[in-house]
C-alpha positions as CSV (number, residue, x, y, z in Angstrom):
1,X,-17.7,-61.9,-48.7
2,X,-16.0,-58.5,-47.1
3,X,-13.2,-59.5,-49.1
4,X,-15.0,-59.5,-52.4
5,X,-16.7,-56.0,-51.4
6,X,-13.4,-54.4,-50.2
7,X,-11.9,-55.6,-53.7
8,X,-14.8,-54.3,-55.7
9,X,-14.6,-50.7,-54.4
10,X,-11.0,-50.8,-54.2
11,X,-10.7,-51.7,-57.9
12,X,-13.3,-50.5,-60.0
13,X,-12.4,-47.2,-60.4
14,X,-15.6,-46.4,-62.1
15,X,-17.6,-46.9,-58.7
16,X,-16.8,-43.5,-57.3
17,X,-19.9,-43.5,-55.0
18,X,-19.5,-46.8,-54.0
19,X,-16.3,-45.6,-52.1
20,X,-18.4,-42.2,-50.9
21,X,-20.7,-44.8,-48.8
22,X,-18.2,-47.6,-48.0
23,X,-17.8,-47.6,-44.0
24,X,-14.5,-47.7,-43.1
25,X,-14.0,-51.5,-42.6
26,X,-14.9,-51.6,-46.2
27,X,-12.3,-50.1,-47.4
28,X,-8.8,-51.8,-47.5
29,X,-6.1,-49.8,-45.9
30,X,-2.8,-50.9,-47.7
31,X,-0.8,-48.8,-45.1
32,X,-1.9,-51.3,-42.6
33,X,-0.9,-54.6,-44.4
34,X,2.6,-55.7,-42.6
35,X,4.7,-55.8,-45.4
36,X,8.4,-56.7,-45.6
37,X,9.7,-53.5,-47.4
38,X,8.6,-51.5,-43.9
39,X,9.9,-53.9,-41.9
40,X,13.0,-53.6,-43.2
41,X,12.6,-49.7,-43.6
42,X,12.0,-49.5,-40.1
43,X,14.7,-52.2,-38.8
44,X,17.1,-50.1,-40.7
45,X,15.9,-46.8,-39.2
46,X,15.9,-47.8,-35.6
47,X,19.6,-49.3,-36.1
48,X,20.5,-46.1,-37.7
49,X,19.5,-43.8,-34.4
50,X,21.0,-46.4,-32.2
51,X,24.1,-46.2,-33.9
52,X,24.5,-42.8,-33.8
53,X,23.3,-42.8,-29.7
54,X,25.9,-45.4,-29.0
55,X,28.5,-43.2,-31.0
56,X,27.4,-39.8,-29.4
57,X,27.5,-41.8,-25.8
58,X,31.0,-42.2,-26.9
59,X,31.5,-39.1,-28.0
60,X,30.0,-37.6,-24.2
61,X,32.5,-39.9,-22.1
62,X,35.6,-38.5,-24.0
63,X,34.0,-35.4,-23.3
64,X,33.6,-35.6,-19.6
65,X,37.1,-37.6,-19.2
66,X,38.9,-34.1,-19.7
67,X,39.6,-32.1,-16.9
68,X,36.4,-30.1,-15.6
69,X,38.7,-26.7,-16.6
70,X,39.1,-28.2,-20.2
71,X,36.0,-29.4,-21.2
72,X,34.4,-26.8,-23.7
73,X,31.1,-27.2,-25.6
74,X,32.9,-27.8,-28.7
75,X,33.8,-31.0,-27.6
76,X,30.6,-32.5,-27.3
77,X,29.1,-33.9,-30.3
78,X,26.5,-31.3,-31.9
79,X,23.1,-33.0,-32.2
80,X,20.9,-29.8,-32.3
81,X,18.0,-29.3,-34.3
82,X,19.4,-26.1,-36.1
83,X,22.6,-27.5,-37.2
84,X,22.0,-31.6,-37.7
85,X,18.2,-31.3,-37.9
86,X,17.1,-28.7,-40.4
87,X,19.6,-29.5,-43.2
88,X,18.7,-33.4,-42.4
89,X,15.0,-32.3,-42.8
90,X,15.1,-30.6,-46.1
91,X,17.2,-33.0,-47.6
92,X,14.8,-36.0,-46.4
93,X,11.6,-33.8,-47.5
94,X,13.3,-33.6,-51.3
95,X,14.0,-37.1,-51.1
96,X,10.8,-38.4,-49.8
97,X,9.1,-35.9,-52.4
98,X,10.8,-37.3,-55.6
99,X,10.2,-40.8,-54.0
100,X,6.5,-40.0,-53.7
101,X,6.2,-38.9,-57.6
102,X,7.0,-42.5,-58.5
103,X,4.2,-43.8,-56.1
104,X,0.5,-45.2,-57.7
105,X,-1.2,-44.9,-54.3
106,X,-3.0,-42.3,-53.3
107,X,-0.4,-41.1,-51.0
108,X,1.7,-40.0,-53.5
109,X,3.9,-36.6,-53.4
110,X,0.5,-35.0,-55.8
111,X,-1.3,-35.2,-52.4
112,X,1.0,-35.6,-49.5
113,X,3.1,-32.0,-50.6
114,X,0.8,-29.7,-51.8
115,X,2.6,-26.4,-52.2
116,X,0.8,-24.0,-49.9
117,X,0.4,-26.9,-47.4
118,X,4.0,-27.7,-47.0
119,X,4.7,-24.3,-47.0
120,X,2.0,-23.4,-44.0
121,X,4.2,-26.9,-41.9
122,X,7.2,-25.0,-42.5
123,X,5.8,-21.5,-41.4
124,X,5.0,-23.0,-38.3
125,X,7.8,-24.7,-37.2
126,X,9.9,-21.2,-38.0
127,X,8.0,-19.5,-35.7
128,X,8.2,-22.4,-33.1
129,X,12.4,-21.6,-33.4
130,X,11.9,-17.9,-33.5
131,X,10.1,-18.1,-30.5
132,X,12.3,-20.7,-28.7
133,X,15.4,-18.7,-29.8
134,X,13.6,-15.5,-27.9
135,X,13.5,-17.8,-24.8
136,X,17.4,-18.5,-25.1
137,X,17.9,-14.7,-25.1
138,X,16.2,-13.3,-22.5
139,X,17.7,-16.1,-20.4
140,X,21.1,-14.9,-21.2
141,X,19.9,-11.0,-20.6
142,X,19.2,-12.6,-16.6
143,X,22.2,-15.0,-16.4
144,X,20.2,-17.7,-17.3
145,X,21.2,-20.8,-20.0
146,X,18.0,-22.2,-21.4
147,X,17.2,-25.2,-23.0
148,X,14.1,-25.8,-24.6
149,X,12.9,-22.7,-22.3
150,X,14.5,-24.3,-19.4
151,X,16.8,-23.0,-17.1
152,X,18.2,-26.4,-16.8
153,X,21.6,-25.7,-15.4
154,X,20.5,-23.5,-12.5
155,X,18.3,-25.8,-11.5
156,X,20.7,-28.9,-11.7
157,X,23.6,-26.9,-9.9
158,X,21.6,-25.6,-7.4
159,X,18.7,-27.7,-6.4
160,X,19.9,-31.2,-8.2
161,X,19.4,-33.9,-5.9
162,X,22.2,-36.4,-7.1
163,X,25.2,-36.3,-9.4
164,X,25.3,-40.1,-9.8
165,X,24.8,-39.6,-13.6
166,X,27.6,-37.7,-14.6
167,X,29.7,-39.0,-17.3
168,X,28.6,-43.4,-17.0
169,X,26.5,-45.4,-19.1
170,X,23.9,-45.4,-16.4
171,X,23.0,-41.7,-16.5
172,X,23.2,-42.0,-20.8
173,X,20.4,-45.1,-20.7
174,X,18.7,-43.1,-17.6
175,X,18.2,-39.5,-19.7
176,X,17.3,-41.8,-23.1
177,X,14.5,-43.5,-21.1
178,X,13.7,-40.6,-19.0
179,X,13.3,-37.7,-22.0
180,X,10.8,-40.2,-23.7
181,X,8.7,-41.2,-20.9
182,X,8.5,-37.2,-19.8
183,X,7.7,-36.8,-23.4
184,X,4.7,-39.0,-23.4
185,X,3.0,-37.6,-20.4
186,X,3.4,-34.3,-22.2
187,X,2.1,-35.1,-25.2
188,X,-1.2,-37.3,-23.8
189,X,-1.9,-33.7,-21.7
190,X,-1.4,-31.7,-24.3
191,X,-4.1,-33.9,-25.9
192,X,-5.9,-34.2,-22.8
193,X,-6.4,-30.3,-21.8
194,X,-7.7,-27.9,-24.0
195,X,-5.3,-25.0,-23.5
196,X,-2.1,-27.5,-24.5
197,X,-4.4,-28.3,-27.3
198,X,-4.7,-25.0,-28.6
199,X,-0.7,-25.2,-28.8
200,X,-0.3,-28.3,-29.8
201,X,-2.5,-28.9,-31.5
202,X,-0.8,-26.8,-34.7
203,X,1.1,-30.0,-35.8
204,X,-2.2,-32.0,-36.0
205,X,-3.9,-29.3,-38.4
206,X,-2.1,-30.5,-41.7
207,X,-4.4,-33.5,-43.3
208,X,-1.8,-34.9,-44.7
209,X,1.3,-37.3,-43.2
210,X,4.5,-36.9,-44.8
211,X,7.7,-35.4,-43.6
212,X,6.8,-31.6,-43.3
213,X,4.0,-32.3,-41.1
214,X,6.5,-32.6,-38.4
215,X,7.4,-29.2,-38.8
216,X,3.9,-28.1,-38.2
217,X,4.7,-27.4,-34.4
218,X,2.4,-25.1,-32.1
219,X,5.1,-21.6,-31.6
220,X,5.1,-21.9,-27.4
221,X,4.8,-25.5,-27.6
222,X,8.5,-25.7,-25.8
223,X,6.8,-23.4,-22.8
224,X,4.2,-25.5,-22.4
225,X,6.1,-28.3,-22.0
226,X,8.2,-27.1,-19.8
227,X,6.8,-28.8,-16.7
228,X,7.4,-32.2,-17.7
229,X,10.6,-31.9,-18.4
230,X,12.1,-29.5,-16.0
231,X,12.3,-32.3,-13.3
232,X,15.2,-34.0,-15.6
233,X,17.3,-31.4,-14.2
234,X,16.7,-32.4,-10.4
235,X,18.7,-35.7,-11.8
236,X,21.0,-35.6,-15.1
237,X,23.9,-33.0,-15.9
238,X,23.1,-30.5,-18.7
239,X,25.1,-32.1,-21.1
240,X,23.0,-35.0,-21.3
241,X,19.6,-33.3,-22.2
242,X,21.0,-30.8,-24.7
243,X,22.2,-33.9,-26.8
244,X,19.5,-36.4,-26.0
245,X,16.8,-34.2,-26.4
246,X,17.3,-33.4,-30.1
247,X,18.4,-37.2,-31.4
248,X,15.0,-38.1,-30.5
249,X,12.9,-34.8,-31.4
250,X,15.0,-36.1,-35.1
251,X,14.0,-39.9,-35.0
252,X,10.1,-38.2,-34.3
253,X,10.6,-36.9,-37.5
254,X,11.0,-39.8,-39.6
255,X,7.9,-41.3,-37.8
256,X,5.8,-39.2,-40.0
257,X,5.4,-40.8,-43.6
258,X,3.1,-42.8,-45.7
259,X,5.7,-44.1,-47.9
260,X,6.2,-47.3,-45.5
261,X,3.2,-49.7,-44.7
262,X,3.3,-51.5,-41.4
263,X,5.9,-53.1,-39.5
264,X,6.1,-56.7,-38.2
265,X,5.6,-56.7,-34.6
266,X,8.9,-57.2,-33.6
267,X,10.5,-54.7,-34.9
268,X,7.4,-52.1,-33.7
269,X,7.5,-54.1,-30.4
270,X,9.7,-51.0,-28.5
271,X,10.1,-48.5,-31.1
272,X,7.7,-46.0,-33.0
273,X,7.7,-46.6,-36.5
274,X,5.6,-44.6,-39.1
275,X,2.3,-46.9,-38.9
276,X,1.8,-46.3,-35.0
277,X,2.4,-42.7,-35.7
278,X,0.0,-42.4,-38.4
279,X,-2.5,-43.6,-35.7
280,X,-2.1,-41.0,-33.5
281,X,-2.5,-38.5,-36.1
282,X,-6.1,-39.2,-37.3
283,X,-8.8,-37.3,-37.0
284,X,-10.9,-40.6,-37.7
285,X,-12.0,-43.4,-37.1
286,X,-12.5,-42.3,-33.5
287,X,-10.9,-45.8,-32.4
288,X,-7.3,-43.9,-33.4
289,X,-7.6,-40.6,-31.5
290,X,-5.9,-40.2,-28.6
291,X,-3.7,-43.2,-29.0
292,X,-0.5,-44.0,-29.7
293,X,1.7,-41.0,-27.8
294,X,5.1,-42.0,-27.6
295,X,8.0,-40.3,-29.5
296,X,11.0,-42.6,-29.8
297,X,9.6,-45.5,-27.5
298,X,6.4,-47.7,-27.9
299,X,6.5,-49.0,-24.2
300,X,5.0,-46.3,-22.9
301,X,1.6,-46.6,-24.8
302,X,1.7,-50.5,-24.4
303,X,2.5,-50.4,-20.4
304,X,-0.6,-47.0,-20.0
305,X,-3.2,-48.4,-22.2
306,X,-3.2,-46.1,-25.1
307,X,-1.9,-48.1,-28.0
308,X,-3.5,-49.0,-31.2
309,X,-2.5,-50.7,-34.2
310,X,-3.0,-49.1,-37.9
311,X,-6.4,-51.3,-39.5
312,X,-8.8,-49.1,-41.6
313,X,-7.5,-46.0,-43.5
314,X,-7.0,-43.3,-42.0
315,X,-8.5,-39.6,-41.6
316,X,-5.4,-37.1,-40.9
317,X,-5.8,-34.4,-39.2
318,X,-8.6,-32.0,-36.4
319,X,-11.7,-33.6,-36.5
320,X,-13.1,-30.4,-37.7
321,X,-10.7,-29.6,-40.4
322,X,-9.3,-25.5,-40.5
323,X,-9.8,-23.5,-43.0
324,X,-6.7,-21.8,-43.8
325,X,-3.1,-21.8,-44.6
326,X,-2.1,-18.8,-42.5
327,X,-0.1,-19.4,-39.9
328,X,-0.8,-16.7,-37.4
329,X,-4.4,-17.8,-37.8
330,X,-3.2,-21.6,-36.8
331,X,-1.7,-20.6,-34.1
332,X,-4.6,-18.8,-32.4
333,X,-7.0,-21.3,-33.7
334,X,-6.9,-23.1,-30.8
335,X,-7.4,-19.9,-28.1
336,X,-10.0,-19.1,-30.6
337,X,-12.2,-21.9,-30.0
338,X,-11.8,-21.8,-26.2
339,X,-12.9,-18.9,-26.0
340,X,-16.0,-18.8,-27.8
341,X,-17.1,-21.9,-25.8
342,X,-16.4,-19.8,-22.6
343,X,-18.3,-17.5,-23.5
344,X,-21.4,-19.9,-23.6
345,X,-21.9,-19.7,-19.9
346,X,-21.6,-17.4,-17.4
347,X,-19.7,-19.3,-14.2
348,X,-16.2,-18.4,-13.7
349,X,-15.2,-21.8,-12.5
350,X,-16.9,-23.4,-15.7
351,X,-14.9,-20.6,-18.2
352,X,-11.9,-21.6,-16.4
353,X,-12.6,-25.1,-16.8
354,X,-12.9,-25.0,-20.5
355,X,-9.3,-24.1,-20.2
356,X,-8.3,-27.0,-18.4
357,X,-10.8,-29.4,-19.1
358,X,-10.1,-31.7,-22.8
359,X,-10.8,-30.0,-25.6
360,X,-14.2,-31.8,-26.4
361,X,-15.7,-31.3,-22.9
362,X,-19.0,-29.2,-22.9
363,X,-19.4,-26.4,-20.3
364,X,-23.0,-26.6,-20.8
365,X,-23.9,-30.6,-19.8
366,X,-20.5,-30.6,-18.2
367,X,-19.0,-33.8,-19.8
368,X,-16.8,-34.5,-22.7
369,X,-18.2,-35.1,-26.3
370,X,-18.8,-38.7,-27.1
371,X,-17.2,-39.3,-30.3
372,X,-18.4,-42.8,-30.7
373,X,-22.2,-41.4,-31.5
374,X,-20.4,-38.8,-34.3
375,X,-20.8,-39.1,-37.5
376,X,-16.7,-39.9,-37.0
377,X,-17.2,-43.5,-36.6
378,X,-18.0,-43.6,-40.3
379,X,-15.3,-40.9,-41.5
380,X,-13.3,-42.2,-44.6
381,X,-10.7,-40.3,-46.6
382,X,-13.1,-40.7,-49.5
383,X,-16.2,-38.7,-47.4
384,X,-14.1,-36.2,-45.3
385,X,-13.6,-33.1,-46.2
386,X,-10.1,-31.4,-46.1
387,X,-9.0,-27.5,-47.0
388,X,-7.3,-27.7,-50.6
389,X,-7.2,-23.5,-51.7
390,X,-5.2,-24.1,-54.7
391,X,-2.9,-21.1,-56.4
392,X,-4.3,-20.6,-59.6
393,X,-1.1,-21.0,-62.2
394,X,2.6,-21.8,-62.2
395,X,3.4,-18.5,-62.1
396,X,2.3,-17.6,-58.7
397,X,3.2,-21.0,-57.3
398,X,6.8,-19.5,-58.3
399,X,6.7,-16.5,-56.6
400,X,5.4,-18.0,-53.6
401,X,7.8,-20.9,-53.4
402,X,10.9,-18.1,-54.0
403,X,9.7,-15.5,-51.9
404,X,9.1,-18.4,-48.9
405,X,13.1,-19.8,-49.7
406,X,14.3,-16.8,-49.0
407,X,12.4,-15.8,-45.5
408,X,13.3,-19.4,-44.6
409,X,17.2,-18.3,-45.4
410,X,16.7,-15.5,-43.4
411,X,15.0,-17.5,-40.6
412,X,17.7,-20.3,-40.2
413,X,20.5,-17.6,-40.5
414,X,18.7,-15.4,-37.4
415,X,18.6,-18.4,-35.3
416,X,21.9,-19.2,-36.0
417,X,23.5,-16.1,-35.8
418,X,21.6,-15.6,-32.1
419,X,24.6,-16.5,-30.4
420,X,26.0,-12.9,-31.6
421,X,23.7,-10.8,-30.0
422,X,25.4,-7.9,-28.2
423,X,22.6,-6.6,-24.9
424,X,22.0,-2.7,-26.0
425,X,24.4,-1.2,-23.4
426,X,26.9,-4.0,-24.4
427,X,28.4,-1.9,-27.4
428,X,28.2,-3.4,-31.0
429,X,31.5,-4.8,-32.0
430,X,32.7,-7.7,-33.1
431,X,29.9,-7.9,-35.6
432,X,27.0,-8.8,-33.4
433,X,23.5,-7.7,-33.6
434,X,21.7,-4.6,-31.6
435,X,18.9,-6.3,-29.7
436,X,16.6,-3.6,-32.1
437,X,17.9,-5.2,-35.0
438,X,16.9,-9.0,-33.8
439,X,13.1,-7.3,-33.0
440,X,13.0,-5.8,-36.7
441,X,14.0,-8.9,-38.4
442,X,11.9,-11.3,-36.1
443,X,8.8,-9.4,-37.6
444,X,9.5,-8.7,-40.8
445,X,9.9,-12.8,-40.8
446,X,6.6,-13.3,-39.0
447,X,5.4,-10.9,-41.4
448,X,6.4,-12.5,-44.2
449,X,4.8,-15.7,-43.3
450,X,1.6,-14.2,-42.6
451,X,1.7,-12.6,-46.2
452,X,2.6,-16.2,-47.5
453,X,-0.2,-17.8,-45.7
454,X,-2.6,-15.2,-46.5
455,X,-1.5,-15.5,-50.5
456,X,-2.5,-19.3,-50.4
457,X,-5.9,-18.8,-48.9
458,X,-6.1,-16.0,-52.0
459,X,-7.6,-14.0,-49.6
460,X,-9.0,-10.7,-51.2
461,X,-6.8,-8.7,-49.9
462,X,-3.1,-10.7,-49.5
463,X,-2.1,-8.8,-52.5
464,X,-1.9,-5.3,-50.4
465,X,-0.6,-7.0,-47.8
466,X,2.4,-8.5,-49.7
467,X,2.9,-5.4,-51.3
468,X,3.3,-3.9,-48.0
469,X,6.6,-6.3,-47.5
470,X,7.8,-6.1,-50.7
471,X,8.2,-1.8,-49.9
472,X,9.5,-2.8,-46.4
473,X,12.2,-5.9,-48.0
474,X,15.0,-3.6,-49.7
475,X,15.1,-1.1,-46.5
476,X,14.8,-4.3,-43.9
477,X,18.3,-5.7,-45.8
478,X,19.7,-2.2,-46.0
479,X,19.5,-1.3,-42.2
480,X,20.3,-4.8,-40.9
481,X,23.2,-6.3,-43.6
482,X,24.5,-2.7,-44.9
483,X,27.8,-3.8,-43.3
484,X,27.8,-7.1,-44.7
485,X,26.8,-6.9,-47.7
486,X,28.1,-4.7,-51.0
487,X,25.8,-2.2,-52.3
488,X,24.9,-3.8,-55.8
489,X,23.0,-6.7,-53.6
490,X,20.3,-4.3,-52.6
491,X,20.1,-3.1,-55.9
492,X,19.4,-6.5,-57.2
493,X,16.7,-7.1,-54.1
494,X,15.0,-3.8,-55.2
495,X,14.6,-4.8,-58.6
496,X,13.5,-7.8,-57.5
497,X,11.1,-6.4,-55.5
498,X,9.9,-4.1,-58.4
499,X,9.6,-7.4,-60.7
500,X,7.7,-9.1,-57.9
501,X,5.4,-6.3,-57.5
502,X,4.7,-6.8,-61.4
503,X,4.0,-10.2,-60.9
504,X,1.8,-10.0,-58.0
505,X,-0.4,-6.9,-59.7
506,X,-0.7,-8.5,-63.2
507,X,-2.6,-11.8,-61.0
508,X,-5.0,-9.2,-58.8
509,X,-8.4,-10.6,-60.2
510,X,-7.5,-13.7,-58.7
511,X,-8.0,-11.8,-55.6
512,X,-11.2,-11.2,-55.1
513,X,-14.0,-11.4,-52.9
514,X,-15.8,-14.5,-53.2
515,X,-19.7,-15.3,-52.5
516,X,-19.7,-18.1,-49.6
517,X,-21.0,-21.3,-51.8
518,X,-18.4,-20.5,-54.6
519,X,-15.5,-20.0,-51.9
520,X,-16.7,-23.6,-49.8
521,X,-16.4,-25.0,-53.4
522,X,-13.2,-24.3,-54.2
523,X,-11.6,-24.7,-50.9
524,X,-12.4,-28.3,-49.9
525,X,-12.3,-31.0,-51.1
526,X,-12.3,-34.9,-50.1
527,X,-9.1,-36.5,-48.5
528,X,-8.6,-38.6,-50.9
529,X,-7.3,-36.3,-53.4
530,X,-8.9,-33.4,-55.6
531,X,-8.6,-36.3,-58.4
532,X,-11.4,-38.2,-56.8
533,X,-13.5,-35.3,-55.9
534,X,-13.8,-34.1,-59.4
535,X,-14.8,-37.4,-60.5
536,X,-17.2,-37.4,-57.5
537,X,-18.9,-33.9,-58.0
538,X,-19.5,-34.9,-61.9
539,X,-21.9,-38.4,-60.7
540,X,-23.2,-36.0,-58.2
């Protein structure tokens, strides 16, 4: 009899309120059906990363057979994020993009890349780098080499307690497991206490699960989890963690897609694959939250108690959905919320606990939230709400999209070209940068995004703050790439400023200040799809 009801709502598309009141096991999830094609998607996945661990294992031990005076960095093989990860990422997100145009479900590239929402992921994760690259530098100004915002080779060479993992298999498999397991205890805190919520809590936000929601990262995530892995350093050489700890941060990354259904068993039996990830990113049915932590490895969850298996579809994203694609406002979010609830009682000990406590504890009754007496319990992607401000025409879509490639240009070059920074009594030859020049460009990126963000949410008044960058854009390039580049360029960037400015003024009575009911209207709209919320608002 389920059967029968889960196929009448599923396929009569005429019974729009029938899926409005289905609970959730009354509604077939075809993301949790084992199929064969992700089986096979995963199998091939997993081979792929352990293919390339076994041949950058290889790579290390030629590496560390050269003579301690002749080993140079360049030897190693590069795995970092900047220079293997971000050109993998956007070439995946294209591909899984066009892929998703072909698809029928209602995962497909129409709802899973919405322009301003893919746009807000990326934001995010540029100012997670940005801020990360900051760490690296003011390490070097004090002597210091960070990685990931640790100062993982002093700490190794003067407090490591063994060396018996230098250049063997042993300390390879050891730093694999190791990074992973430190990994998960990070991430179930950072779920667990409300201030590492308010960080990470940024790449949960999106309510959507495709590729670019792994770049939705909290910006001082890396700080934060800085405790959990700085004891890595008491036992494995450098080396190994600067190459280790990217290859899996990449395999994360292609955890997070609803392309793929659910895996067989086996092949989900050590690894994460994109159905136990999908888990751990729902905001509903409470039975997924807080599950399902690991990164690379599915152990962990098994062997601690927190692993679930993908059944009814899924709600992604905060359990109380935000409101905006701006992401300085997603980044304080978080603090935001803490501290309103501290300011609901008047102990010291109980404002600091709302720090440190999880993020659904009350300070008032002095106990967490229980979710299983929410209205969650019942939450389906065709009754949950989730933030949809959409651009009103092509035209400003356009501007956004080109204005955002080119402060992502400008982002990846920065980080990149961090390694030429020249300390302000250091002189500036060799064609390095003034540490002035590093702050002016860090802001006018931050800027930028903020502008972006705030263009998205059409907020009334984005379209002085945008013209405020596009004054600042031309004399920003001048001062910084004057030596670089010939003078016709910043020509060409004014008048493209100038045409921008055209663009952006001839669209102002978009806007506008909106009265509260017509804003909530046009902002959100059910999980599902804006599709089925049209059809749902015109039976309503």
């Amino acid at each position: 009899m389920m059967k029968e009801v889960k196929k009448k709502l599923l396929n009569k598309e005429s019974n729009v309120l029938g899926l409005y009141n289905a609970k959730p096991n009354e509604i077939e999830n075809p993301l949790g059906k084992v199929t064969i094609g992700a089986s096979i998607f995963s199998f091939i996945q997993i081979s792929v990363f352990l293919s390339w661990f076994y041949w950058v294992y290889k790579k290390y031990m030629i590496w560390f057979e050269h003579e301690e005076l002749t080993r140079t960095s360049t030897l190693l093989p590069n795995t970092s994020i900047v220079k293997v990860g971000i050109p993998l990422f956007i070439l995946s997100i294209i591909l899984e993009y066009l892929i998703g145009l072909l698809s029928t479900t209602d995962y497909n590239s129409k709802e899973q890349y919405r322009l301003s929402d893919t746009i807000a992921s990326f934001s995010n994760g540029i100012i997670q780098q940005l801020i990360e690259m900051w760490t690296t530098l003011i390490g070097d100004m004090f002597g210091l080499v960070m990685i990931t915002a640790i100062p993982y080779k002093f700490i190794y060479e003067n407090y490591g307690v063994t060396r018996i993992f230098e250049g063997n298999w042993q300390g390879f498999l050891f730093m694999f497991l190791a990074r992973d397991f430190c990994y998960y205890w990070f991430h179930r805190a950072a779920h667990r206490c409300a201030f590492m919520w308010a960080v990470h809590g940024v790449h949960h936000q999106p309510n959507s699960f495709s590729y670019h929601v792994n770049l939705s990262q909290g910006g001082i995530q890396r700080i934060t989890s800085t405790v959990f892995y700085a004891p890595l350093a008491l036992f494995c050489p450098p080396e190994l963690y600067t190459i280790i700890f990217p290859m899996e941060k990449i395999y994360g990354f292609f955890t997070h897609t609803c392309l793929v259904g659910r895996s067989h068993w086996l092949v989900s039996l050590f690894f994460v694959t994109p159905s136990s990830h999908r888990v751990h990113h729902a905001g509903a049915p409470t039975k997924y939250i807080d599950k399902n932590y690991g990164e690379m490895l599915s152990i962990w969850d098994k062997l601690f108690g927190t692993h679930q298996e993908e059944e009814e579809a899924i709600v992604f994203g905060h359990c109380q959905p935000i409101d905006s694609y701006e992401p300085i406002y997603s980044q304080f979010n978080g603090w935001l919320k803490i501290w309103k609830k501290s300011k609901l009682v008047k102990s010291p000990w109980k404002k600091f606990l709302c720090f440190i406590m999880p993020p659904g504890w009350d300070p008032i009754i002095g106990k967490e939230f229980d979710l299983s007496s929410s209205n969650l319990k019942n939450s389906t992607p065709y009754n949950s709400e989730k933030y949809d401000s959409q651009l009103p025409n092509n035209l400003l879509k356009f501007y956004l999209l080109i204005w955002f490639i080119q402060t992502l240009a400008l982002s990846i070059y920065l980080i990149k070209m961090n390694t030429q920074f020249i300390k302000p009594n250091g002189g500036g030859g060799g064609g390095g940068y003034y540490f002035l020049e590093i702050i002016i460009l860090f802001c006018y990126i931050i800027y930028s995004l903020f502008c972006f963000g705030s263009i998205s949410d059409l907020n009334s008044n984005s379209i002085y703050y945008d013209s405020i960058r596009l004054l600042l854009t031309p004399l920003i390039f001048y001062s910084i790439f004057n030596q670089k580049l010939s003078k016709s360029i910043f020509v060409y960037i004014s008048i493209i400023c100038l045409i921008s400015f055209l663009i952006l003024f001839s669209n102002k009575n978009y806007f506008k200040f909106e009265k509260s009911i017509e804003k909530q209207k046009r902002i959100w709209i059910k999980e599902i799809g804006r599709d089925y919320t049209n059809k749902l608002n015109k039976i309503k």
